[in-house]
C-alpha positions as YAML, in Angstrom:
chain: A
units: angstrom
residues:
- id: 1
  name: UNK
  ca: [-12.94, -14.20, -20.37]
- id: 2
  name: UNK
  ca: [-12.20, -12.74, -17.07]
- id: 3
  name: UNK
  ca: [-9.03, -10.35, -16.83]
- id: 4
  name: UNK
  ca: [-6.13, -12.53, -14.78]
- id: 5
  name: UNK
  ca: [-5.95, -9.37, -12.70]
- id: 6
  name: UNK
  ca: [-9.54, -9.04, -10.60]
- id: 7
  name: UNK
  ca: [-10.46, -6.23, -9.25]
- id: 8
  name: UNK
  ca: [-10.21, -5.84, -5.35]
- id: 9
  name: UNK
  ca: [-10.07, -2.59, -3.15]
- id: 10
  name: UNK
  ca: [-8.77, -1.24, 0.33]
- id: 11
  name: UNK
  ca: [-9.90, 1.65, 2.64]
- id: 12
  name: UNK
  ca: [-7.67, 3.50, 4.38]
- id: 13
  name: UNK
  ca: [-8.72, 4.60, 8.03]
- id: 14
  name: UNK
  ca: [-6.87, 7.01, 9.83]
- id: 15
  name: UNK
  ca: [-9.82, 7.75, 12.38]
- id: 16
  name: UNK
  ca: [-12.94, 5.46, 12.95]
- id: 17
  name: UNK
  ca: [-15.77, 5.83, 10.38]
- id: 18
  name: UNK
  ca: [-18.18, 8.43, 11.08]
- id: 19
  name: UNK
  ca: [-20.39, 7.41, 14.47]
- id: 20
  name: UNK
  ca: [-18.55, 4.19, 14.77]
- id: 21
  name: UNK
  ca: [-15.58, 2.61, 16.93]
- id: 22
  name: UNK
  ca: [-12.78, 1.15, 15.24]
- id: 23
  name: UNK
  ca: [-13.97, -2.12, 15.30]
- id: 24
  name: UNK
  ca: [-17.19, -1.49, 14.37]
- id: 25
  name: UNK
  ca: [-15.71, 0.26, 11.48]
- id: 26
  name: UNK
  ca: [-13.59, -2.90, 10.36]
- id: 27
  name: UNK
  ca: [-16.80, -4.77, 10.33]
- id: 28
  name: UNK
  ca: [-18.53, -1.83, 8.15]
- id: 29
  name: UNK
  ca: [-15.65, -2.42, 5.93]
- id: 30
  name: UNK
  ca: [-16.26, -5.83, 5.33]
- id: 31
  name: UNK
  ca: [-19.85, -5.77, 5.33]
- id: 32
  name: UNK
  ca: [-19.38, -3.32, 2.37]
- id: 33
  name: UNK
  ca: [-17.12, -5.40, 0.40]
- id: 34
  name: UNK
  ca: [-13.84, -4.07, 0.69]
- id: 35
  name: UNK
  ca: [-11.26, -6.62, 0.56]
- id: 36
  name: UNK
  ca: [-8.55, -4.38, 2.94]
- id: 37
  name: UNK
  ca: [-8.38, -2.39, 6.25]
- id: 38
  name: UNK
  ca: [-5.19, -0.35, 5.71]
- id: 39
  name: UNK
  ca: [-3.50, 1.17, 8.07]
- id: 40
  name: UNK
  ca: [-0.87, 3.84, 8.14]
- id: 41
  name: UNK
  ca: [2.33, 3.72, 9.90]
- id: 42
  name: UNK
  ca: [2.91, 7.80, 10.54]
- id: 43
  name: UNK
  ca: [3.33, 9.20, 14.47]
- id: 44
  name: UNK
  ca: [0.72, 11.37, 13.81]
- id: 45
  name: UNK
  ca: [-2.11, 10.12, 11.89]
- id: 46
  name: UNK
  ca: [-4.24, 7.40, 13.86]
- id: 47
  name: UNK
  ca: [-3.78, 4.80, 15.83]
- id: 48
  name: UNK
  ca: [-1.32, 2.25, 16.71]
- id: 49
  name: UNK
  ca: [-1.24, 0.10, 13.18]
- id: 50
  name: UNK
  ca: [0.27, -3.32, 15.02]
- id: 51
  name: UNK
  ca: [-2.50, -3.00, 18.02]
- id: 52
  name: UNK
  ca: [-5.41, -2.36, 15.39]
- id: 53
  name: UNK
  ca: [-4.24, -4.60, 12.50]
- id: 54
  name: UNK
  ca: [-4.31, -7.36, 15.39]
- id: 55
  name: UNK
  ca: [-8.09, -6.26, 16.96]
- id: 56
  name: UNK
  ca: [-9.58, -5.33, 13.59]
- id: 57
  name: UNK
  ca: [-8.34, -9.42, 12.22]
- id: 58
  name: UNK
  ca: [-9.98, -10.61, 15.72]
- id: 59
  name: UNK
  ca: [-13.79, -8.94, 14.66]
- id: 60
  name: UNK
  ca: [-13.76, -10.08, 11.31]
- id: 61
  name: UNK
  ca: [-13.77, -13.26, 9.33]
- id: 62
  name: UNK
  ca: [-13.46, -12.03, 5.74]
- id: 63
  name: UNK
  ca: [-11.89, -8.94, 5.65]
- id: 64
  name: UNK
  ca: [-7.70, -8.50, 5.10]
- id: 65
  name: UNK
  ca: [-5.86, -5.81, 7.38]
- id: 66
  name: UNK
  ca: [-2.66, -4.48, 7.01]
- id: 67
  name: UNK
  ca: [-0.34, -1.36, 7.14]
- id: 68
  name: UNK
  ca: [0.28, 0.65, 4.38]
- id: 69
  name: UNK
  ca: [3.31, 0.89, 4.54]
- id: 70
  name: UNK
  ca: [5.54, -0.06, 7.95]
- id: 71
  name: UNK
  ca: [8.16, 2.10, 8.07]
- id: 72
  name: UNK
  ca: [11.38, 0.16, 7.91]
- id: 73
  name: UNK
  ca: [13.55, 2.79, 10.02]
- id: 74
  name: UNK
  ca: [11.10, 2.46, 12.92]
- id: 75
  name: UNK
  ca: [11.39, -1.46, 14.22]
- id: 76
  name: UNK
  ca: [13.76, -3.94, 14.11]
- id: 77
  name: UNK
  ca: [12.70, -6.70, 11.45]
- id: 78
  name: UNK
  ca: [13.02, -9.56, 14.09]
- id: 79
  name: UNK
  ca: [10.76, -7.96, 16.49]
- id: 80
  name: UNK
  ca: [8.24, -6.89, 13.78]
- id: 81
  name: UNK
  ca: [8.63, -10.69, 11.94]
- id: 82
  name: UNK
  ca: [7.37, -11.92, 15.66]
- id: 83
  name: UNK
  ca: [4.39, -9.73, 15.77]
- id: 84
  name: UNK
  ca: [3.25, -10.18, 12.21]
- id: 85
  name: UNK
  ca: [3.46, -13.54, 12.31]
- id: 86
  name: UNK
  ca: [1.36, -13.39, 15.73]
- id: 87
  name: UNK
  ca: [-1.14, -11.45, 13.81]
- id: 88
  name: UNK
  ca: [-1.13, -13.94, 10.76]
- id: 89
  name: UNK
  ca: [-1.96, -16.69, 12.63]
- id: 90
  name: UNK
  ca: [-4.80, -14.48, 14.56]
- id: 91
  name: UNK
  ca: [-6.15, -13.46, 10.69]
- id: 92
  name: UNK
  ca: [-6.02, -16.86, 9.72]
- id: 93
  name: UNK
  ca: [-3.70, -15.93, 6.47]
- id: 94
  name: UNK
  ca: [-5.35, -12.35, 6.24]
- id: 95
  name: UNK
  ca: [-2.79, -10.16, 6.81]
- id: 96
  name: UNK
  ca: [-1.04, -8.05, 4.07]
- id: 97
  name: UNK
  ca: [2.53, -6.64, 5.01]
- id: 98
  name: UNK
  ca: [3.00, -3.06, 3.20]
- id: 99
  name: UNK
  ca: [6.55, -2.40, 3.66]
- id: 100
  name: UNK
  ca: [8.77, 1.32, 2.26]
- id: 101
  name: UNK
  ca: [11.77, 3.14, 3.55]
- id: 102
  name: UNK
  ca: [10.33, 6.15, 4.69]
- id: 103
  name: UNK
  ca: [9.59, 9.72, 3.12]
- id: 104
  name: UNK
  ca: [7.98, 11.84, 5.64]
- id: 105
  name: UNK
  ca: [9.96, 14.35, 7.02]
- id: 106
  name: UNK
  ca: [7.94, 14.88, 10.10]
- id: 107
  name: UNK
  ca: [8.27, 11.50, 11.48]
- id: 108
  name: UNK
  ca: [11.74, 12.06, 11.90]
- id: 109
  name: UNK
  ca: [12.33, 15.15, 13.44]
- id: 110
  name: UNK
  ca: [9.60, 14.73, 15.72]
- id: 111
  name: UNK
  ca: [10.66, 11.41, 16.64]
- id: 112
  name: UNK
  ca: [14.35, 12.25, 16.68]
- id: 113
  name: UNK
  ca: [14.58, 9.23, 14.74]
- id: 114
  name: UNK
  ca: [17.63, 9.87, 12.39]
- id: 115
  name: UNK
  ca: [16.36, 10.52, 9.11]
- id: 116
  name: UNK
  ca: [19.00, 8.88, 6.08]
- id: 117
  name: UNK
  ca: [19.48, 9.75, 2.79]
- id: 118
  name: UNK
  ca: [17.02, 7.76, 0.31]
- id: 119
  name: UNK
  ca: [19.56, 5.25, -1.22]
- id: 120
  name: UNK
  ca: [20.73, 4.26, 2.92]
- id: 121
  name: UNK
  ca: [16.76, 4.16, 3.66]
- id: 122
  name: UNK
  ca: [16.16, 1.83, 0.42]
- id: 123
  name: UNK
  ca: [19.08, -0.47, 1.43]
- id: 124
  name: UNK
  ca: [17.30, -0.79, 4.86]
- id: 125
  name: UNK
  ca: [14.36, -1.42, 3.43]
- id: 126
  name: UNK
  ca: [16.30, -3.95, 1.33]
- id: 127
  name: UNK
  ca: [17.65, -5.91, 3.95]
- id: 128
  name: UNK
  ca: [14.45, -5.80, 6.55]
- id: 129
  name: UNK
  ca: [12.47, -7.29, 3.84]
- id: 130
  name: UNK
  ca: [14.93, -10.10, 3.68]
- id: 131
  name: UNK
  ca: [15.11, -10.57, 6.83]
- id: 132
  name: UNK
  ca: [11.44, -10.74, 7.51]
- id: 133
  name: UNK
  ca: [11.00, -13.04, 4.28]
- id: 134
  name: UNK
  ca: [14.06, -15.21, 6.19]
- id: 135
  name: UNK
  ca: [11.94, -15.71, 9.41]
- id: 136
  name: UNK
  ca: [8.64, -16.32, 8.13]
- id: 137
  name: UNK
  ca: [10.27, -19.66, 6.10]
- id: 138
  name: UNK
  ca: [10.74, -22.45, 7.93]
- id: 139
  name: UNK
  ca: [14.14, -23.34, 10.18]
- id: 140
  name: UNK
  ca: [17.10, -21.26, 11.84]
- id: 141
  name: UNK
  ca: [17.49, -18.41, 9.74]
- id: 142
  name: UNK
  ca: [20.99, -16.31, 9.54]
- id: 143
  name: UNK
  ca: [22.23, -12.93, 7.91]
- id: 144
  name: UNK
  ca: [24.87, -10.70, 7.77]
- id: 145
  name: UNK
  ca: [24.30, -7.22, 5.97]
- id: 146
  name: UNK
  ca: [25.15, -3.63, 6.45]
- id: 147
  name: UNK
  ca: [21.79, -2.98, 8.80]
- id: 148
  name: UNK
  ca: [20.90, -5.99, 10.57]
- id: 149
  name: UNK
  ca: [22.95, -9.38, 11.45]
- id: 150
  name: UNK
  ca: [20.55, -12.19, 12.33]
- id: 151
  name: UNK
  ca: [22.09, -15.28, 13.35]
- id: 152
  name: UNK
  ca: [20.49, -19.13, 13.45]
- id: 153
  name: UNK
  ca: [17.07, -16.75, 14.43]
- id: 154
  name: UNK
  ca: [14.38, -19.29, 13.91]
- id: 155
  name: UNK
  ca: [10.95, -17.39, 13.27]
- id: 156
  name: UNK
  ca: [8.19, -18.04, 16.18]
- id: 157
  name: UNK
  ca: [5.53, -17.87, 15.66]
- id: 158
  name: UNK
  ca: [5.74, -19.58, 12.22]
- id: 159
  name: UNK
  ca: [2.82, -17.48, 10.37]
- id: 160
  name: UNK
  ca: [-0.45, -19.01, 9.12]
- id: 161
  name: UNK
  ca: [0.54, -18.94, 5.71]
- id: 162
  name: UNK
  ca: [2.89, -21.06, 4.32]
- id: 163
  name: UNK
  ca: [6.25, -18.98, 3.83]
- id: 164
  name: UNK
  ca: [4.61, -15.84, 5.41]
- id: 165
  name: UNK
  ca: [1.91, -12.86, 4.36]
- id: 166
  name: UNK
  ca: [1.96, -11.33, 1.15]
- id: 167
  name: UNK
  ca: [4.41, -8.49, 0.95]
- id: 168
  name: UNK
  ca: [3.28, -4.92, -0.72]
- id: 169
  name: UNK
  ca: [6.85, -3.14, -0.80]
- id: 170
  name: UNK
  ca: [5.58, 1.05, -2.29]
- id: 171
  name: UNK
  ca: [7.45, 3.50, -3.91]
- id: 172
  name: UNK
  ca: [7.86, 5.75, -6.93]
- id: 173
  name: UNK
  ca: [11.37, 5.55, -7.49]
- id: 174
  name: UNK
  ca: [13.79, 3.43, -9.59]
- id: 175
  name: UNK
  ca: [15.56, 0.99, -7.19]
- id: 176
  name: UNK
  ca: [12.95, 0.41, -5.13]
- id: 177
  name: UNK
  ca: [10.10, 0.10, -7.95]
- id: 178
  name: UNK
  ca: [12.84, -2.76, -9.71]
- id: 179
  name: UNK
  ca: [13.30, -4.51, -6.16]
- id: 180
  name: UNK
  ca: [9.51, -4.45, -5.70]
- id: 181
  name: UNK
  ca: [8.93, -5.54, -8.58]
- id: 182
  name: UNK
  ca: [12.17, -9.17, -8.43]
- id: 183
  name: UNK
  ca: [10.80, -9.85, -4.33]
- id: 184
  name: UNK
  ca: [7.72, -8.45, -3.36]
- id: 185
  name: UNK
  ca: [3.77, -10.16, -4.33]
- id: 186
  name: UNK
  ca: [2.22, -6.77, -4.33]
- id: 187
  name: UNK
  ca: [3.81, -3.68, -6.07]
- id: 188
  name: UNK
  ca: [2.65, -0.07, -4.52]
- id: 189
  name: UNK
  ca: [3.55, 2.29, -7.77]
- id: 190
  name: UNK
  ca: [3.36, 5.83, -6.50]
- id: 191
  name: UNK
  ca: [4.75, 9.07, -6.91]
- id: 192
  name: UNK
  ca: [8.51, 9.80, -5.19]
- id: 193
  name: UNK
  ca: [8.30, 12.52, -2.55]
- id: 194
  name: UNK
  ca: [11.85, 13.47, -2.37]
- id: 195
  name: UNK
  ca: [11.06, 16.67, -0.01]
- id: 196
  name: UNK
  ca: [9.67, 14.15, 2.40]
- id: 197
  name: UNK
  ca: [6.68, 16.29, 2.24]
- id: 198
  name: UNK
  ca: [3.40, 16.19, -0.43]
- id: 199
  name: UNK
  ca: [4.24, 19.18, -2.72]
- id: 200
  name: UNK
  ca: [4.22, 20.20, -6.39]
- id: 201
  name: UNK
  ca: [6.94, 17.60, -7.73]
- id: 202
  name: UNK
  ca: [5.33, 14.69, -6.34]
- id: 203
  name: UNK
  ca: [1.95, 15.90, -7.89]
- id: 204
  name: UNK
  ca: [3.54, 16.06, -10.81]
- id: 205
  name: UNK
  ca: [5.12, 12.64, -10.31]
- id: 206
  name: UNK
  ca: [1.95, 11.08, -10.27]
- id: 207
  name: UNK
  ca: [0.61, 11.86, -13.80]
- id: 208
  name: UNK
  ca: [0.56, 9.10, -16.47]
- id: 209
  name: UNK
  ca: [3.55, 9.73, -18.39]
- id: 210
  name: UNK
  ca: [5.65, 9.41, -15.27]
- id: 211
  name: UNK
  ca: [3.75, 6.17, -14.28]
- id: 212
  name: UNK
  ca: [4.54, 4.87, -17.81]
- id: 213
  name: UNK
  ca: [8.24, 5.06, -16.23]
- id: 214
  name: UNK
  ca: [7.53, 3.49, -13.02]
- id: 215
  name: UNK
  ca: [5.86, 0.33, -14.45]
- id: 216
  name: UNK
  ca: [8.48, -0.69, -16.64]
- id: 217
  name: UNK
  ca: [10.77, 0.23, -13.98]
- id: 218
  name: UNK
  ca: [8.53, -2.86, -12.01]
- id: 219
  name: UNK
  ca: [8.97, -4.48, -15.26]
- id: 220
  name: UNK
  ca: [12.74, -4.44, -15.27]
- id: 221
  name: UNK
  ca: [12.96, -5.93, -12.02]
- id: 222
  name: UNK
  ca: [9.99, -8.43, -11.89]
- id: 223
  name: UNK
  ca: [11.15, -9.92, -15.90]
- id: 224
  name: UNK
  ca: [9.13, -13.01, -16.25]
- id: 225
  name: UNK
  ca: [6.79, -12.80, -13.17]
- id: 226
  name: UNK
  ca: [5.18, -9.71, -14.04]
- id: 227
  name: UNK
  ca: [1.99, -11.22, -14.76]
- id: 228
  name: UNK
  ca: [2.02, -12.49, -11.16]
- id: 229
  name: UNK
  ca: [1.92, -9.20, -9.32]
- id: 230
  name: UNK
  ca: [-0.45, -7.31, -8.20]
- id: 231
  name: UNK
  ca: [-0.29, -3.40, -8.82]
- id: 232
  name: UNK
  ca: [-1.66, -1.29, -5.98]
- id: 233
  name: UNK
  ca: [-2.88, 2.33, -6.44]
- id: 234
  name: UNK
  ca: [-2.66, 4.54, -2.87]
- id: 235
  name: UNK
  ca: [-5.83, 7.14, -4.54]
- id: 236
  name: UNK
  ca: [-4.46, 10.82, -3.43]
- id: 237
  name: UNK
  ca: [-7.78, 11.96, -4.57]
- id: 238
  name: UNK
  ca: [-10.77, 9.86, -4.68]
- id: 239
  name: UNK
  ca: [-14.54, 11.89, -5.79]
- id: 240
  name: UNK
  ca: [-17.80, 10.58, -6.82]
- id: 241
  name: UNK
  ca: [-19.33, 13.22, -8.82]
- id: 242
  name: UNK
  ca: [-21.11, 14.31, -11.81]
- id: 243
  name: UNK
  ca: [-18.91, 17.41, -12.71]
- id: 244
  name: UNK
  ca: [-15.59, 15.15, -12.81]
- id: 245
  name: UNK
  ca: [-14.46, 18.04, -15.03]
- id: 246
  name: UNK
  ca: [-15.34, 20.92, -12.84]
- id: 247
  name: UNK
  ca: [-13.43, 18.86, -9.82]
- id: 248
  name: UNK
  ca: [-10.26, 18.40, -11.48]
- id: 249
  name: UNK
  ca: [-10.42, 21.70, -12.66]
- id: 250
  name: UNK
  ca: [-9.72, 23.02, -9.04]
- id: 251
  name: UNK
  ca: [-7.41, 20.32, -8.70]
- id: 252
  name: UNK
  ca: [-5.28, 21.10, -11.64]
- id: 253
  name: UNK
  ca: [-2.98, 23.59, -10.33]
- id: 254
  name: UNK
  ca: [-1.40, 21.90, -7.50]
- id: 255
  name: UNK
  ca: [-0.43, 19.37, -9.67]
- id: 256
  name: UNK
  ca: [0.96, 22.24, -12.36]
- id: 257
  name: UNK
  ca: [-1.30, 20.54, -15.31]
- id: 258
  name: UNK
  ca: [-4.47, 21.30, -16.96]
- id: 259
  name: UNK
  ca: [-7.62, 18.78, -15.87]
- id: 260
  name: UNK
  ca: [-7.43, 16.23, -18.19]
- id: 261
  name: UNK
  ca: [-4.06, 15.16, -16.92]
- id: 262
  name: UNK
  ca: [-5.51, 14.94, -13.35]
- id: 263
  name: UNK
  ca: [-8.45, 12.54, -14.24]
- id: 264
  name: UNK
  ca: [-5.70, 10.67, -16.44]
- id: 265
  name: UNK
  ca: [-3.51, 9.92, -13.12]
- id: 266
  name: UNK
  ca: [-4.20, 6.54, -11.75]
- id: 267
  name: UNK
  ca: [-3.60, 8.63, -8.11]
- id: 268
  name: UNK
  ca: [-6.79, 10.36, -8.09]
- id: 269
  name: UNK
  ca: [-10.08, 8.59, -9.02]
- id: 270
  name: UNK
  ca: [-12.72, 11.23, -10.68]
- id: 271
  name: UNK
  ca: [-15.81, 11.19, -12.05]
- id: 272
  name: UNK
  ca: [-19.74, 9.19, -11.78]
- id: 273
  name: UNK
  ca: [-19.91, 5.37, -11.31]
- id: 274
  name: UNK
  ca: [-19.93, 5.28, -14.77]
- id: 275
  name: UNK
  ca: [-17.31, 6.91, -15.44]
- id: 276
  name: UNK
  ca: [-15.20, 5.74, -12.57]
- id: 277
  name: UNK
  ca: [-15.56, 2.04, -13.77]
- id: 278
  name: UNK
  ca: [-14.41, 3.20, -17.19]
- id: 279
  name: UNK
  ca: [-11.29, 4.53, -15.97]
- id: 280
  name: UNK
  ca: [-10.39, 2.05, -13.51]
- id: 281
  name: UNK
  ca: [-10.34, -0.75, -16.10]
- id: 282
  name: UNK
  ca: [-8.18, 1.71, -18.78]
- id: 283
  name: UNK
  ca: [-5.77, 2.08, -16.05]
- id: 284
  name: UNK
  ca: [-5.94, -1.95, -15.36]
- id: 285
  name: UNK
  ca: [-5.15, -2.10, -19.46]
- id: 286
  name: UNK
  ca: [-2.10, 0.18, -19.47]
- id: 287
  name: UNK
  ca: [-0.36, -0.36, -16.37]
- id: 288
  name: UNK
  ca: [-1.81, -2.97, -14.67]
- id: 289
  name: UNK
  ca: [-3.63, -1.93, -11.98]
- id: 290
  name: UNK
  ca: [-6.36, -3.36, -10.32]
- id: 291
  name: UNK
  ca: [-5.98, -2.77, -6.37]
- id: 292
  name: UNK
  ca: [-7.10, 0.16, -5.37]
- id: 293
  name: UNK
  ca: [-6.84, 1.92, -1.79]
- id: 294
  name: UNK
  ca: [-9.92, 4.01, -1.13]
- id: 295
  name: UNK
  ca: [-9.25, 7.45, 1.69]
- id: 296
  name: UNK
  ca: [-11.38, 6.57, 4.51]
- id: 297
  name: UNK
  ca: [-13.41, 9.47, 4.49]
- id: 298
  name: UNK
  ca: [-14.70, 7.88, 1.16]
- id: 299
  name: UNK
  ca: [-15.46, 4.50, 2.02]
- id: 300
  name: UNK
  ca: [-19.07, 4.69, 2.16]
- id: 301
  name: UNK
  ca: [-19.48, 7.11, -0.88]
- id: 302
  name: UNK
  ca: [-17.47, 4.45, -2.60]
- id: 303
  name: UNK
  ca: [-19.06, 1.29, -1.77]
- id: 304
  name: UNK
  ca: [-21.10, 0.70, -4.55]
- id: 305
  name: UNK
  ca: [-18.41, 1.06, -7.04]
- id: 306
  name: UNK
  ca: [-16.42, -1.43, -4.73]
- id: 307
  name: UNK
  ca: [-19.57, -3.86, -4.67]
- id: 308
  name: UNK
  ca: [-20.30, -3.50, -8.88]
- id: 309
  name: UNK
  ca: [-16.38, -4.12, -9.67]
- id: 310
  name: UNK
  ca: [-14.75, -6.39, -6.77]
- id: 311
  name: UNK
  ca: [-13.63, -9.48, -8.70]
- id: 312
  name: UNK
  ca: [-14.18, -8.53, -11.97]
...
């Protein structure tokens, strides 16, 4: 009997494929089997995500594009409900919208964008969700909240999919792991980088006993529709190789743990085909997850894992 969770997987490109454009490399993507193009949404890594998402869904016909994740503080959730929807209707119903509130600390003093605490940035995040979710339904939509006030806004254009593109809210953190789990279709459980940079901590944060602790914090907040999400895993570390052991081994410190906790952490994906496959469906048993976003530079390596496992 298959597993009511299939297997499906993303790549994430923050430069073109290796001796391709951009668009050539969203048709490599798809010709390989992924099921995503994933974007980021940082001010310096890549390209313009809205721009891309848009041309990369106008050269395919099977493959899904998205951001991973738009960062709430940077556009207005009326503006960005227009232009998604736009690129919905372009996708024909391809699009995935990764939404967060923000963590690196770059983007905002670069950008002189002010940077909030967390618990302001998750209540933004809160309401620009509902507020996108609001004009991708159908009629005059209207609300009043601490960030945005929307009033008798009717969504244009409505998106190709009734009631809008699924919605992949990440984060590693309690309030935002329980609303991900009670609104959004697709969960992103990660590790919480409170420094608003990659360090130690949220290394550490991304080791199975902490991930216990995110998914029934997705648990809390889904209650009976669990079994309808999806979980999503952004891979810090993805490696084919045949010394999965010797790899983690260099790996280990950084995260402040010996190698066996490294290839346990559903953030890094270790190991031969073999033993890749193995893992990927223990971590599909005990937490649940079974979408999987690939680092660009490893697309290729990884597309014949992708092409054995997609669907299963």
């Amino acid at each position: 009997m298959a597993h009511p969770r299939r297997f499906r997987f993303a790549a994430e490109l923050h430069e073109p494929l290796p001796g391709r454009t951009w668009l050539d490399s969203a048709r490599e993507l798809e010709d390989l089997g992924y099921s995503t193009l994933f974007l980021p949404d940082h001010f310096d890594e890549g390209p313009g995500p809205i721009a891309l998402t848009a041309a990369a869904a106008a050269v395919t016909t099977t493959l899904n594009v998205g951001v991973l994740v738009f960062d709430c503080d940077f556009r207005h959730p009326a503006g960005l409900a227009r232009e998604l929807a736009t690129i919905d209707q372009l996708a024909e119903g391809r699009l995935e919208v990764g939404l967060g509130a923000g963590w690196k600390r770059t983007d905002y003093e670069r950008s002189g964008i002010p940077m909030d605490r967390p618990g302001v940035r998750v209540s933004r995040l809160i309401e620009h969700t509902t507020v996108l979710k609001g004009l991708f339904a159908p009629g005059p939509f209207s609300f009043h909240g601490e960030h945005y006030t929307i009033t008798e806004l009717e969504g244009t254009p409505a998106p190709y999919r009734p009631g809008g593109p699924p919605i992949i809210i990440g984060g590693g953190a309690p309030r935002v792991l329980r609303f991900a789990g009670a609104t959004a279709d697709i969960v992103g459980v990660n590790a919480s980088i409170h420094s608003g940079e990659i360090d130690a901590e949220a290394a550490r944060d991304a080791l199975a006993d902490r991930i216990d602790q995110k998914v029934h914090w997705v648990k809390e907040g889904a209650g009976e529709r669990f079994g309808d999400l999806e979980l999503n895993a952004w891979l810090a570390v993805a490696q084919v190789t045949d010394d999965s052991a010797g790899f983690a081994s260099l790996l280990a410190p950084g995260f402040g743990t010996e190698p066996a906790s490294v290839l346990e952490s559903p953030l890094t994906l270790i190991g031969s085909p073999t033993e890749i496959a193995e893992r990927l469906h223990e971590r599909r048993e005990r937490w649940g997850y079974s979408y999987h976003v690939i680092p660009g530079e490893q697309a290729r390596v990884f597309a014949p894992v992708v092409g054995a496992l997609s669907g299963q």
